[in-house]
C-alpha positions in Angstrom: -1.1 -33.1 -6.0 -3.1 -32.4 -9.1 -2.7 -30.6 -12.1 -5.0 -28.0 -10.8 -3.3 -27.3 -7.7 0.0 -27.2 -9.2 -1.2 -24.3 -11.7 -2.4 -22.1 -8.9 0.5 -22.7 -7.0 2.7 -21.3 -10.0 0.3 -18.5 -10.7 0.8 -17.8 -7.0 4.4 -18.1 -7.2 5.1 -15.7 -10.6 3.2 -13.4 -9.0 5.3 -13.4 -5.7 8.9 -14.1 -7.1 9.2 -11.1 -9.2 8.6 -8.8 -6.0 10.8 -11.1 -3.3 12.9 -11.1 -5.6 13.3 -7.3 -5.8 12.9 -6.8 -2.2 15.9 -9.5 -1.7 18.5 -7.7 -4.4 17.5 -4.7 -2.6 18.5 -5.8 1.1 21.9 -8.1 0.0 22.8 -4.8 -1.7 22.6 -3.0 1.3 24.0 -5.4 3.1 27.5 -5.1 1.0 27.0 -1.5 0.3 26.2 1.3 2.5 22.7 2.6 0.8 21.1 6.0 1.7 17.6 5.7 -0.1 16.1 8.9 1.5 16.8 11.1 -1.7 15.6 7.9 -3.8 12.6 7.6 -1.3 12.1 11.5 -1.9 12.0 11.9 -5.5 10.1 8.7 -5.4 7.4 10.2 -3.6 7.4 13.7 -5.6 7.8 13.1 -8.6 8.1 8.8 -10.2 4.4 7.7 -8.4 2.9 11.3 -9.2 3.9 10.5 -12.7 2.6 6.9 -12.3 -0.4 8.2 -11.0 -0.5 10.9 -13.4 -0.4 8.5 -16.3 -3.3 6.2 -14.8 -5.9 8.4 -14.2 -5.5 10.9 -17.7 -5.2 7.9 -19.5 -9.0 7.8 -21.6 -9.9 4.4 -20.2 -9.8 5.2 -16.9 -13.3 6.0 -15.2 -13.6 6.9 -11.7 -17.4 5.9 -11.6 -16.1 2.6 -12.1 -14.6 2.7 -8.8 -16.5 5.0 -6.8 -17.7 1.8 -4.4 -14.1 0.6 -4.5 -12.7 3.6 -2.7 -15.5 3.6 -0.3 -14.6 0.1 0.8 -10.7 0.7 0.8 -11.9 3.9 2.9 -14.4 1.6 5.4 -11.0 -1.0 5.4 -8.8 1.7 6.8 -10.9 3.8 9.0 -12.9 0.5 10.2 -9.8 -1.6 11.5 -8.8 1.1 13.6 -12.2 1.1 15.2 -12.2 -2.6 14.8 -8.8 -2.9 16.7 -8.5 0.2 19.4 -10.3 -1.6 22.1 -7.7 -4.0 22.6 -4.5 -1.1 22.6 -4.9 -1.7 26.5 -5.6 -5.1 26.6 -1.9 -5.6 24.7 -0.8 -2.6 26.6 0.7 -1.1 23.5 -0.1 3.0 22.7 -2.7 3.6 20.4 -1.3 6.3 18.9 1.8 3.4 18.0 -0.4 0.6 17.3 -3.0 2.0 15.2 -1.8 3.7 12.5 0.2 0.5 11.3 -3.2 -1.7 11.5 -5.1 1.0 9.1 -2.9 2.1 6.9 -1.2 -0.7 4.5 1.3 -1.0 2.3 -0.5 0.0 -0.7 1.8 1.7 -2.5 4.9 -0.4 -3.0 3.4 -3.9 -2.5 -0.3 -3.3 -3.6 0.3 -2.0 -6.7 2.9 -4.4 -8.3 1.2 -7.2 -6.6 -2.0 -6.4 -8.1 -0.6 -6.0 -11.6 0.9 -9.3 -11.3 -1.6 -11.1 -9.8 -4.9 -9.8 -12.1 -3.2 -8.3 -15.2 -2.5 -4.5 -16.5 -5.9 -3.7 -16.1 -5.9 -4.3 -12.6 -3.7 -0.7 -12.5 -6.1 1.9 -12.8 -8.1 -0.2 -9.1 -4.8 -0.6 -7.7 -4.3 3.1 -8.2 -7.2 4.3 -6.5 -6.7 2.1 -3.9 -3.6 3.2 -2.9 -4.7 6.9 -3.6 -7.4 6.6 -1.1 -5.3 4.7 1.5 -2.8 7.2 0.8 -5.2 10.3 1.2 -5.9 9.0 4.2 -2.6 8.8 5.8 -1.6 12.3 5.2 -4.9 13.4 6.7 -6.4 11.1 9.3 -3.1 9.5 9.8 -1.1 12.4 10.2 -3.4 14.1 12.3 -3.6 10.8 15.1 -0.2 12.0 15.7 -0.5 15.7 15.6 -3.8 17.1 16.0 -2.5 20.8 15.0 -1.7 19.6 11.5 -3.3 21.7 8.7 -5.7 19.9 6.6 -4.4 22.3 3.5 -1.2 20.8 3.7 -2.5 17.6 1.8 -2.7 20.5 -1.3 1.0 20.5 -1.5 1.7 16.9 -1.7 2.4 16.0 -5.2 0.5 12.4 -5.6 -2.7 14.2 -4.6 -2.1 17.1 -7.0 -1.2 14.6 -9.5 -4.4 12.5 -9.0 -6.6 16.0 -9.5 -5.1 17.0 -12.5 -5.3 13.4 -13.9 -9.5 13.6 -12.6 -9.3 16.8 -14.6 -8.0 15.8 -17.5 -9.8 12.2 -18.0 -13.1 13.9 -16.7 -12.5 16.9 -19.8 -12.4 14.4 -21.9 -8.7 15.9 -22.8 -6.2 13.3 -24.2 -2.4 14.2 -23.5 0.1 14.6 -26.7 1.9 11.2 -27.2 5.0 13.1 -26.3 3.8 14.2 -23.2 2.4 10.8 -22.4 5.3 8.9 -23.5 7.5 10.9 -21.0 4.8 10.8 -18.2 4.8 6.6 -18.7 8.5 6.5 -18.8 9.1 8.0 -15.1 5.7 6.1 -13.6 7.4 3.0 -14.6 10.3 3.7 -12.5 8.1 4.1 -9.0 6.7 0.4 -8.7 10.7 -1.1 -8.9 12.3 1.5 -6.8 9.8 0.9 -4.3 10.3 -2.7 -3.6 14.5 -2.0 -4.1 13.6 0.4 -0.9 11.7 -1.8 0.6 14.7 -4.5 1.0 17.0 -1.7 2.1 14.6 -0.6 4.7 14.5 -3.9 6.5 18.2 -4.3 7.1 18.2 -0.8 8.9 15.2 -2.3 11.0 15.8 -4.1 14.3 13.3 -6.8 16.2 14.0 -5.5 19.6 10.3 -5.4 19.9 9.2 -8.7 18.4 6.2 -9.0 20.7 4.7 -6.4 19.6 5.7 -7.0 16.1 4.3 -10.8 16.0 0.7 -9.3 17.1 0.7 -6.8 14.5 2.0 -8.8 12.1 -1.0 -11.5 13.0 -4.3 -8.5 13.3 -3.2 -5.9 10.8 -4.4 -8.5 7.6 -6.7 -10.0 9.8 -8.7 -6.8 10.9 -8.4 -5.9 7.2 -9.8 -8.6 5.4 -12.8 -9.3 7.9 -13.6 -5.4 7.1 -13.4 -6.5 3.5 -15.6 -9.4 3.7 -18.1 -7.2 6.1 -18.2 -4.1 3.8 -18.8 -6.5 0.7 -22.0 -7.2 2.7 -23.3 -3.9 1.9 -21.4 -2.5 -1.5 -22.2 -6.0 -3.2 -19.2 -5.6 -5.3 -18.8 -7.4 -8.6 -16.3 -10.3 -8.3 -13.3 -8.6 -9.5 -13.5 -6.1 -7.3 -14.0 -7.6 -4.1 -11.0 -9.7 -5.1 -9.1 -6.4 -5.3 -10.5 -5.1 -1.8 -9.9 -8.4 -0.2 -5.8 -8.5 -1.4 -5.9 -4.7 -0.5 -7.4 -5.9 2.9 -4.7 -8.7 3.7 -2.1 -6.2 3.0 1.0 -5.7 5.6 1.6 -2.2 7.2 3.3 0.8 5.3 7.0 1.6 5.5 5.6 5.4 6.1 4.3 4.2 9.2 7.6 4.4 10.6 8.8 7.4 9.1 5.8 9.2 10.0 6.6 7.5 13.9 10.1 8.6 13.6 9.4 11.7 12.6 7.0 12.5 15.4 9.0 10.4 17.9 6.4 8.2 18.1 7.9 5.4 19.6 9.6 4.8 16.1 11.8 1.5 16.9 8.3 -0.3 18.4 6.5 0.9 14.6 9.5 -0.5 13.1 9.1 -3.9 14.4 5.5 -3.9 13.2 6.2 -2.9 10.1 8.9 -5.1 9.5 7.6 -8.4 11.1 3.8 -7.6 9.6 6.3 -7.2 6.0 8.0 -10.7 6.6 4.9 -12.0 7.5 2.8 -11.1 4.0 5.2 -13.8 2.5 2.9 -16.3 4.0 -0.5 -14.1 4.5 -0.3 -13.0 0.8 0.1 -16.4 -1.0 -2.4 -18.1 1.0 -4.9 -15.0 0.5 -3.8 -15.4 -3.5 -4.8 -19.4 -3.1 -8.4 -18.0 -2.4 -9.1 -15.4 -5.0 -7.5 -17.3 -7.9 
């Protein structure tokens, strides 16, 4: 093996091992102690990844132009495997309604982001952000309406990450620049989103069970695979510059969202079959995302 091989290999690994090894203190915890992480999930949700959010997008280096082709890729990614993939809900004889929401909407949030960070470097946040933002968007809208047509589209108004992400628009796009108090204290709770979500992460798997594995093992298997082919088509047509396609590409390889199931559950849904896609597609990134790593680094 030479030199060159080993150093990726170790880039590859110090990106991975800090978030395993999250994820793993996470599930042996729960696995001593009984852990209840839906108030931890909640204020997670409403008020540390606003914050991190928040702190992104008013920061003065951030530019949405920059990213404008980004989202629209992250937004063809999500939209376009469900297209890609809903022809063949009857040939697998699984529900479309159970099937497809796991295959477009990744886990952008408490994977993506870290991973990205890790992988490219701070400035890698501010992409990573929008990415999820988008994928995000998405869920509460398109998502949430693939399961309940009634649903409101006004609703998405009260959901703090998206009024965090308009006020940070408004307040980079005034050219406004936030006290250093303010920001200091806005920094200090976004930092505590990205760890707390992987911690969840490995408490959610332990409460998940594999009694549908089949289904599971072909999620697992088309979920990155739809997404990256929709990466490498859309880059076709955006042209993006190298380091963004790299992002799109890792955002396209990602596994399906924990939310997945708690939306499923929540709608009854056929929650335990979502739970064993999102839990073997999960298992699964710990091969898909090194080996999609090896080819952007």
């Amino acid at each position: 093996m030479d030199d060159a091989t080993l150093l990726l290999l170790e880039r590859i690994f110090q990106v991975v091992f800090p978030l395993l090894a999250i994820v793993v203190v996470g599930y042996l915890y729960a696995r001593r102690i009984h852990t209840d992480m839906s108030v931890a999930n909640r204020v997670n949700m409403d008020v540390f990844t606003p914050a991190l959010i928040l702190s992104v997008m008013a920061d003065k280096s951030f530019d949405l132009a920059l990213y404008q082709h980004l989202a629209i890729g992250a937004l063809c990614i999500v939209i376009g495997s469900g297209l890609l993939l809903a022809p063949l809900c009857r040939v697998i004889g699984i529900h479309p309604k159970t099937f497809l929401p796991p295959m477009m909407f990744n886990n952008s949030g408490n994977l993506g982001i870290p991973l990205a960070v890790l992988a490219f470097g701070e400035h890698a946040l501010p992409a990573a952000v929008v990415l999820f933002l988008v994928e995000n968007t998405l869920h509460f809208t398109l998502g949430m309406y693939m399961l309940n047509p009634r649903i409101h589209p006004l609703s998405l108004l009260r959901i703090p990450m998206i009024l965090a992400a308009i006020a940070g628009l408004v307040i980079s796009g005034a050219g406004w620049v936030l006290p250093v108090y303010v920001k200091t204290f806005v920094d200090m709770l976004g930092q505590i989103a990205i760890p707390l979500m992987l911690f969840s992460l490995g408490v959610r798997m332990l409460s998940i069970d594999l009694s549908n594995w089949r289904s599971g093992v072909i999620g697992a298997v088309l979920c990155p695979l739809s997404g990256v082919l929709m990466a490498l088509a859309v880059q076709q047509v955006l042209q993006l510059e190298e380091t963004q396609f790299h992002y799109l590409l890792l955002f396209g390889a990602l596994p399906p969202a924990l939310l997945n199931y708690l939306v499923a559950e929540r709608y009854n849904q056929e929650p335990q079959q979502v739970a064993s896609i999102v839990l073997l597609g999960n298992i699964a990134s710990l091969v898909i995302i090194p080996l999609t790593l090896a080819f952007i680094l």
